[in-house]
N, C-alpha and C positions, 0 to 999 in steps of 0.2 A: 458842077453841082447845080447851078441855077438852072440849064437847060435840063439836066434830068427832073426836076421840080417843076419845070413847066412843062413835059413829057404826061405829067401825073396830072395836070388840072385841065376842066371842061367845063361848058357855061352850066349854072345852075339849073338845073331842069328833072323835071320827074323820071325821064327815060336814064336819064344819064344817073341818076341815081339808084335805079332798077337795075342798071347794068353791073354796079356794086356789089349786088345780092343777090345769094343763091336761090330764094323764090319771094313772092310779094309777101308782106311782112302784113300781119292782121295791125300791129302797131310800127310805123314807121316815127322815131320819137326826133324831132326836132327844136336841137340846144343853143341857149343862149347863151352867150357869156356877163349879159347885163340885161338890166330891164329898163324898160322905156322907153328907148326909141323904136321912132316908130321906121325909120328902115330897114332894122331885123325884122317886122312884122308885115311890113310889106312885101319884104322878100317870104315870108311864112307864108302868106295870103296866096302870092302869085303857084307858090308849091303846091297848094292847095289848091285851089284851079287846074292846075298840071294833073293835080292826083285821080281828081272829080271826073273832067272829061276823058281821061287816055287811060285810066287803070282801075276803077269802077269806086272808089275812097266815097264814102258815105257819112264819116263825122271830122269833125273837128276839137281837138277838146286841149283846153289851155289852162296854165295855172292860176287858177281862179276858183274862189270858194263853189264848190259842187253846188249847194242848193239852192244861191243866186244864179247859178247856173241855169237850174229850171226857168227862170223865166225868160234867156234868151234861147233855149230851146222852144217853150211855149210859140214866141214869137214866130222864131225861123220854119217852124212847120206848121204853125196853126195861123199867122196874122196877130195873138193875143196882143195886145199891148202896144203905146207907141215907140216907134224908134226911142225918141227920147227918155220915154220912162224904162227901157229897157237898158237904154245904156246908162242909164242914171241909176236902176236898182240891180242890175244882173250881174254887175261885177264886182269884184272886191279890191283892196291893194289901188284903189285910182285906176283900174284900166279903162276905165268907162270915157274917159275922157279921152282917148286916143283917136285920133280917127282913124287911124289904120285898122283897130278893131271896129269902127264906126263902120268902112267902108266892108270890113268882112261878114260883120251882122246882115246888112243892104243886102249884101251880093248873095247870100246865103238864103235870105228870103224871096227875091227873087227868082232865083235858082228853082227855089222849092215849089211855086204861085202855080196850079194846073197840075202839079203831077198827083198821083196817086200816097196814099201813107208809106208804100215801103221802099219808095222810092227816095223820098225825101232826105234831104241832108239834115243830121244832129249835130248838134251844139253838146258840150258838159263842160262845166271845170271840173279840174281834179281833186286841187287842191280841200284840205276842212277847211271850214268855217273859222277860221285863226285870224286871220288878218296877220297884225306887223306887234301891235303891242299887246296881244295878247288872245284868249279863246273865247268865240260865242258859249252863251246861252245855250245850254243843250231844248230849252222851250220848244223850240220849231218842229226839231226833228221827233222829240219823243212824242207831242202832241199829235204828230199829223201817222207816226204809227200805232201809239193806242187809236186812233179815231180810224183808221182803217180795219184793225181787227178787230175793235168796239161794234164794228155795221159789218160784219160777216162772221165772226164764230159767237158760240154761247155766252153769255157773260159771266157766266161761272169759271171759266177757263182761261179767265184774264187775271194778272197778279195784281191789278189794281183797278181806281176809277179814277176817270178826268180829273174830278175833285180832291183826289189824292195827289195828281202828278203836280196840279197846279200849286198846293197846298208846301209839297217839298220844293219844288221850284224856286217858290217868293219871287221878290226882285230880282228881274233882269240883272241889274247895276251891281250887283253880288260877285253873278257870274265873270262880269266884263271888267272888273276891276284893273286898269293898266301896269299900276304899281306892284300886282302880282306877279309878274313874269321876271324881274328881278329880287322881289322880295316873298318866301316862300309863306310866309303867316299872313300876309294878308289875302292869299289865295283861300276857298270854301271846300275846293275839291276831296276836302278829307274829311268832313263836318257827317253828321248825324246822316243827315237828310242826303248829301250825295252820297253819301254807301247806300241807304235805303235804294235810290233813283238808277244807281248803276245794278242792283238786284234785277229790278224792275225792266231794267232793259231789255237784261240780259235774259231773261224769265222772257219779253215780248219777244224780240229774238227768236228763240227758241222753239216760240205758239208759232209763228209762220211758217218754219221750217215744220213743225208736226204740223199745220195743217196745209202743207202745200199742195197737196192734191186738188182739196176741195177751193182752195183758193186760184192755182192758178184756174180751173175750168170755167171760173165765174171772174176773172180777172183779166184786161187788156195785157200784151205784152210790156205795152211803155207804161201801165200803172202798177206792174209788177214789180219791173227795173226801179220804178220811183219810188215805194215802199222800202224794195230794199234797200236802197240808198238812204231812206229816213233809218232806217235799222241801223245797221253800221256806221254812220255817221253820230247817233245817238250814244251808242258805245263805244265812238272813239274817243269823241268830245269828252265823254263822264270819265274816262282813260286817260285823257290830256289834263282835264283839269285836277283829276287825283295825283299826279305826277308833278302839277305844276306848286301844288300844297309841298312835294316831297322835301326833305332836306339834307338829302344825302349826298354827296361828292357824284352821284351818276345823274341827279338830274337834269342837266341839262342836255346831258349825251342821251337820257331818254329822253325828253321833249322834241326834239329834231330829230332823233330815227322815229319816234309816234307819228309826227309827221309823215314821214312820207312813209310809212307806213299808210298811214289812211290814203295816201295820193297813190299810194300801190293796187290798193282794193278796188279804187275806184279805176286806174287802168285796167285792170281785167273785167270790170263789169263793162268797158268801152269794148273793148276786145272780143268779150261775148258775143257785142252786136254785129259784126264785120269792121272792113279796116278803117284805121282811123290816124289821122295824122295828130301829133303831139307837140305840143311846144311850152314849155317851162323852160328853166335854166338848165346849162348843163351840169349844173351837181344836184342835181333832181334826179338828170336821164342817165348817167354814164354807168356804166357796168363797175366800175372802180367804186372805192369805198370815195364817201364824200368825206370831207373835213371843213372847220372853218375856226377863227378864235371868236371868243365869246369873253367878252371879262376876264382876257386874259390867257382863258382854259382853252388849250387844242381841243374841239370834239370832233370824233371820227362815228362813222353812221352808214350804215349800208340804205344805199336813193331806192328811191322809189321806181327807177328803171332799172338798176341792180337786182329789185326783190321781184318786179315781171318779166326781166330776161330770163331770171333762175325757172319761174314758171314755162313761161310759154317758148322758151325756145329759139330758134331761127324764123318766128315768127314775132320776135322782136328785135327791132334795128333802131340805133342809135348813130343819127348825124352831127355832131359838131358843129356849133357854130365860132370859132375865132376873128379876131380886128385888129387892123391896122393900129387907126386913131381915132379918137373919141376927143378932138381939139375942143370943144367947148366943153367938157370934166376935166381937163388940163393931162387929158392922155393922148402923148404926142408921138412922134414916129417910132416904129418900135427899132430896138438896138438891133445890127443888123445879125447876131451872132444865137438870138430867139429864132423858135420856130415863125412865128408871128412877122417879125425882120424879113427869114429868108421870103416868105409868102409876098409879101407887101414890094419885092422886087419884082415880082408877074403881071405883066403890061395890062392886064385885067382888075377891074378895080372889085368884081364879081365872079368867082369862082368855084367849081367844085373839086377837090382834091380828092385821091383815092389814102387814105390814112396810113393803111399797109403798105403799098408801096413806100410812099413818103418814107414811113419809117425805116425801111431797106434799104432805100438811098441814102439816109443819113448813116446809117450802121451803128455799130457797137456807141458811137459816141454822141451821146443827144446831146442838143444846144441847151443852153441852159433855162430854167424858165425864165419869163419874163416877170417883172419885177412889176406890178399894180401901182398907178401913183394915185388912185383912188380908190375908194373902199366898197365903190358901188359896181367894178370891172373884176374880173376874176377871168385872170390871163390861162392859155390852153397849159396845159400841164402834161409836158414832151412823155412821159414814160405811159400815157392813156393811150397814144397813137395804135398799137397793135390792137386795142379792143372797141374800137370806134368802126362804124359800116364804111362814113362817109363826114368828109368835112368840109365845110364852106367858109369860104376865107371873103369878108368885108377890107375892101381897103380902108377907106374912109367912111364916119359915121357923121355924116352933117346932124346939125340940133333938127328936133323933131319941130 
């Protein structure tokens, strides 16, 4: 058994991962099992370099609020802003703080310094504007697309004025309320004023898509992409935050399918662009339904790489990311009778596995999952193996 398991692994590399799949993938989505360290991301980084120079990969795009997003795009192809204010304000969740994303920002800018615009590497997140304890302010996004359609169609054609959007709005502090995402009254998302705002979007929305002619021929292509990302991101938000008011027994299993719902949309608006490599966790990318407990409650949720596989096809590929040990979160050697166990006996402390095979060598009888001793690890889950491209197996995760 061990020898045909290491039959199946190759060092991590872009070619070796090509050879996995029947043709180069517009999205190649590469999974974590955990967040924050930074030697999954270094290993991300170096994929991405692999993708850039040998297979022509153009973006990058990671889970991270989309419209903090724009300003480490700004950066990476214009110069905007400095490193630091970049990593200070373009990310959500603390990534900013990583240098492994520090050093991929650099390299990306870099990379880009002398070339022409369509050559240039992009940056997105995917991820809304959510963060951890709860949803932004739809403010940003509904403002910067009324103020787009406000300077190019009539203003009769518009369902509202500035001073209206500001007026339903109010306070920020409304919106962002923490204590709403487990307590459903203290959420606004169901109040007067957000049904008005979700009309309204949905009405802005709508003028773009009727006036797309005239718009796109007077419009860049990247301040078209950016519009529509204020669009839908507007009405996913007023979406999220009506959900989060709900108090029905489904909401919380719709709040996290919304989720990545919105992290869906914004994959194919990457995909649009040409290829692009992905990194989120792996119950963001897997083709399987995702699950997790919450207060208790099983929620089950079709990911956000589930809902762009079903679109785009063989032109969407999911790698796996699996580990050993994560000794400093007190996850220690895995039991040898896990998938994760058999892996971590392969003299490679870095590897890429083929998933199907694996899983043919195992046959009819998978190992058992492995058991989490922390809540921040989300160990591989043996019956995924047949619907994964490619997996990569970490021995050891030193602290970042």
């Amino acid at each position: 058994m061990a020898t045909d398991i290491k039959d199946t692994a190759h060092a991590v590399e872009a070619a070796a991962v090509m050879r996995l799949l029947p043709t180069r993938p517009r999205l190649l989505a590469l999974g974590e099992p955990t967040h924050g360290e930074d030697t999954l991301l270094e290993l991300r980084n170096e994929l991405f370099r692999d993708l850039v120079e040998q297979h022509g990969y153009r973006a990058v795009a990671i889970e991270s609020d989309c419209l903090r997003g724009l300003l480490v795009d700004d950066h990476v192809t214009s110069g905007a802003g400095s490193l630091d204010e970049v990593m200070e304000h373009g990310f959500s969740h603390g990534w900013g703080t990583s240098a492994a994303n520090r050093d991929l920002v650099r390299w990306m800018r870099a990379h880009n310094d002398g070339l022409p615009p369509s050559e240039r590497l992009r940056f997105a997140g995917i991820d809304g504007p959510l963060e951890i304890s709860g949803a932004a302010s739809p403010r940003q996004a509904l403002t910067a697309l009324h103020g787009y359609l406000a300077a190019r169609v009539d203003a009769s054609l518009l369902p509202c004025t500035a001073e209206t959007l500001d007026r339903l709005l109010g306070a920020d502090e409304r919106w962002t309320e923490p204590a709403a995402m487990m307590d459903p009254t203290r959420s606004i998302g169901r109040s007067d004023e957000a049904g008005e705002l979700r009309l309204h979007a949905d009405d802005m929305t709508a003028l773009l898509a009727a006036q797309s002619p005239q718009l796109l021929a007077a419009t860049s292509p990247e301040d078209w992409d950016r519009v529509r990302l204020y669009a839908r991101t507007a009405v996913g938000l007023l979406r999220y935050h009506s959900w989060t008011a709900d108090t029905s027994p489904a909401r919380l299993t719709r709040l996290v399918g919304l989720r990545d719902q919105m992290m869906a949309d914004n994959l194919l608006a990457v995909a649009a662009r040409g290829p692009a490599l992905v990194h989120a966790h792996n119950a963001h990318l897997q083709r399987e339904k995702s699950s997790m407990r919450m207060g208790g409650e099983l929620l089950e949720w079709w990911s956000a790489g589930a809902l762009a596989s079903a679109r785009l096809g063989e032109e969407y590929a999911f790698v796996a990311t699996a580990l050993g040990t994560i000794r400093h979160q007190g996850v220690d050697t895995p039991p040898p009778d896990t998938v994760e166990g058999l892996l971590y006996g392969l003299p490679e402390d870095r590897c890429l596995v083929d998933p199907r095979r694996l899983s043919a060598t195992l046959g009819a009888s998978l190992p058992a999952p492995r058991v989490s001793p922390w809540f921040g690890y989300a160990p591989l889950d043996p019956a995924h193996l047949p619907t994964m491209d490619g997996l990569v197996f970490v021995g050891d995760v030193p602290r970042s």
